[in-house]
C-alpha positions as CSV (number, residue, x, y, z in Angstrom):
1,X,92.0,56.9,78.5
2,X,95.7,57.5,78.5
3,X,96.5,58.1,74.1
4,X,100.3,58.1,75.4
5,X,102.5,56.3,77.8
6,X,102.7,59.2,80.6
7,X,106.0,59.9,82.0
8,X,107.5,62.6,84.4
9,X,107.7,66.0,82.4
10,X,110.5,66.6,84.7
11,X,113.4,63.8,84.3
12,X,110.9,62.1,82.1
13,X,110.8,58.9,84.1
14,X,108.2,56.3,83.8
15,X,108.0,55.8,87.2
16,X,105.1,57.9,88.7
17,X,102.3,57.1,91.2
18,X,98.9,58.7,91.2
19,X,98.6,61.2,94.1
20,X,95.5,62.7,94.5
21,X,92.5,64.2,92.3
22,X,91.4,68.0,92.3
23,X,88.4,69.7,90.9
24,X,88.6,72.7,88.9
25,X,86.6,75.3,88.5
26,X,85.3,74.4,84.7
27,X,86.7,71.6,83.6
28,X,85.7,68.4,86.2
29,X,88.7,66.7,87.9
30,X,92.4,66.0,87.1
31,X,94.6,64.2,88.6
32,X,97.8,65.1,90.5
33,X,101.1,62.7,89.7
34,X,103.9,62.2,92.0
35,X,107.2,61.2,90.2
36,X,109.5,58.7,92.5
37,X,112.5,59.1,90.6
38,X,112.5,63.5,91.1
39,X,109.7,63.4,93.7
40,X,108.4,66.3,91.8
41,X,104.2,66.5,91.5
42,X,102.9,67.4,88.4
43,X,99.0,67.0,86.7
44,X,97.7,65.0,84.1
45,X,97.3,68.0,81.6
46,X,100.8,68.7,82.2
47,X,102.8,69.9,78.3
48,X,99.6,69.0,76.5
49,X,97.7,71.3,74.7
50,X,94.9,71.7,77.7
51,X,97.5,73.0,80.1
52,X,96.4,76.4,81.1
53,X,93.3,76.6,79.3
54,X,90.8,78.2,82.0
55,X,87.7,77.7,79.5
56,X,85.5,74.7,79.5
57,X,86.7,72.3,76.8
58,X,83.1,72.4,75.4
59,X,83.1,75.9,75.0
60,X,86.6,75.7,73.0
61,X,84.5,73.0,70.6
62,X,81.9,75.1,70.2
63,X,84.2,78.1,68.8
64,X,86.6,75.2,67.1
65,X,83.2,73.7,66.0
66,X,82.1,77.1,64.3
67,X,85.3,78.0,62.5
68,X,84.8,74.6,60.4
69,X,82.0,76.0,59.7
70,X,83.3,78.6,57.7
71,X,83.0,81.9,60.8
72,X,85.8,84.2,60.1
73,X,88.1,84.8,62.9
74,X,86.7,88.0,63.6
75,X,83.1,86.8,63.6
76,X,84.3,84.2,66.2
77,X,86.1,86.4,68.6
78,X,82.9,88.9,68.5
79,X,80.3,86.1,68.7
80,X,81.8,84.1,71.6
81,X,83.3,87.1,73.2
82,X,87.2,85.8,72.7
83,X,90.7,87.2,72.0
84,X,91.5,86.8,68.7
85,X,95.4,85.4,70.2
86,X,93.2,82.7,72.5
87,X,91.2,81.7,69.6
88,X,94.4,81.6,67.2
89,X,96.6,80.0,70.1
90,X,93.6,77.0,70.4
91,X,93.5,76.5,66.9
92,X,97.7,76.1,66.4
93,X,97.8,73.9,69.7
94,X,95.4,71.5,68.2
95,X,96.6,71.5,64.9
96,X,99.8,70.0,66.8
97,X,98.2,67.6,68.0
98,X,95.0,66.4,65.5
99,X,97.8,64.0,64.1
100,X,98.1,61.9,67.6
101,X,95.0,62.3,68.7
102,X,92.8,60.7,66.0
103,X,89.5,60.8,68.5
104,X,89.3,64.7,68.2
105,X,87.1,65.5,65.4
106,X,88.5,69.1,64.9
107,X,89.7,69.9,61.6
108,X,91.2,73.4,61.0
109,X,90.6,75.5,58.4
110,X,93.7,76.4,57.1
């Protein structure tokens, strides 16, 4: 389910044909993007908030889930075994983007 129109992060053309699909190592499939205007390849998770994110996305709920709840940063990170930067740097990506995406039930605590 594409929220946005998705366009080349590149030269930000919308001219782009699917390529292939990979599988990664926790987080199912994604799919590779081919750009015919730069002819650069990029993936779907490309300058959005789950690029680079090596944990399981529900694993980051979970933690996300349990700071609602009221868990102190601290209690977090030594719970779930986390940085306190990773947890922090989840939790200001998301705010970013709790606006656009309106199907994320995540609300942050600050």
């Amino acid at each position: 389910m594409n929220l946005t129109k998705l366009t080349c992060p590149h030269c930000h053309s919308e001219m782009i044909s699917r390529m292939k699909s990979y599988e990664t190592k926790n987080n199912g499939s994604r799919q590779l993007y081919k750009c015919e205007q730069c002819n650069k390849v990029f993936s779907e998770t490309k300058n959005t908030f789950l690029e680079g994110i090596i944990k399981p996305i529900s694993f980051i709920i979970q933690v996300l889930s349990a700071r609602n709840e009221g868990t102190g940063v601290n209690a977090v990170c030594r719970i779930f075994k986390i940085a306190k930067n990773t947890l922090l740097n989840w939790e200001k990506n998301l705010r970013v983007c709790r606006i656009r995406f309106s199907c994320i039930h995540y609300h942050s605590p600050f």
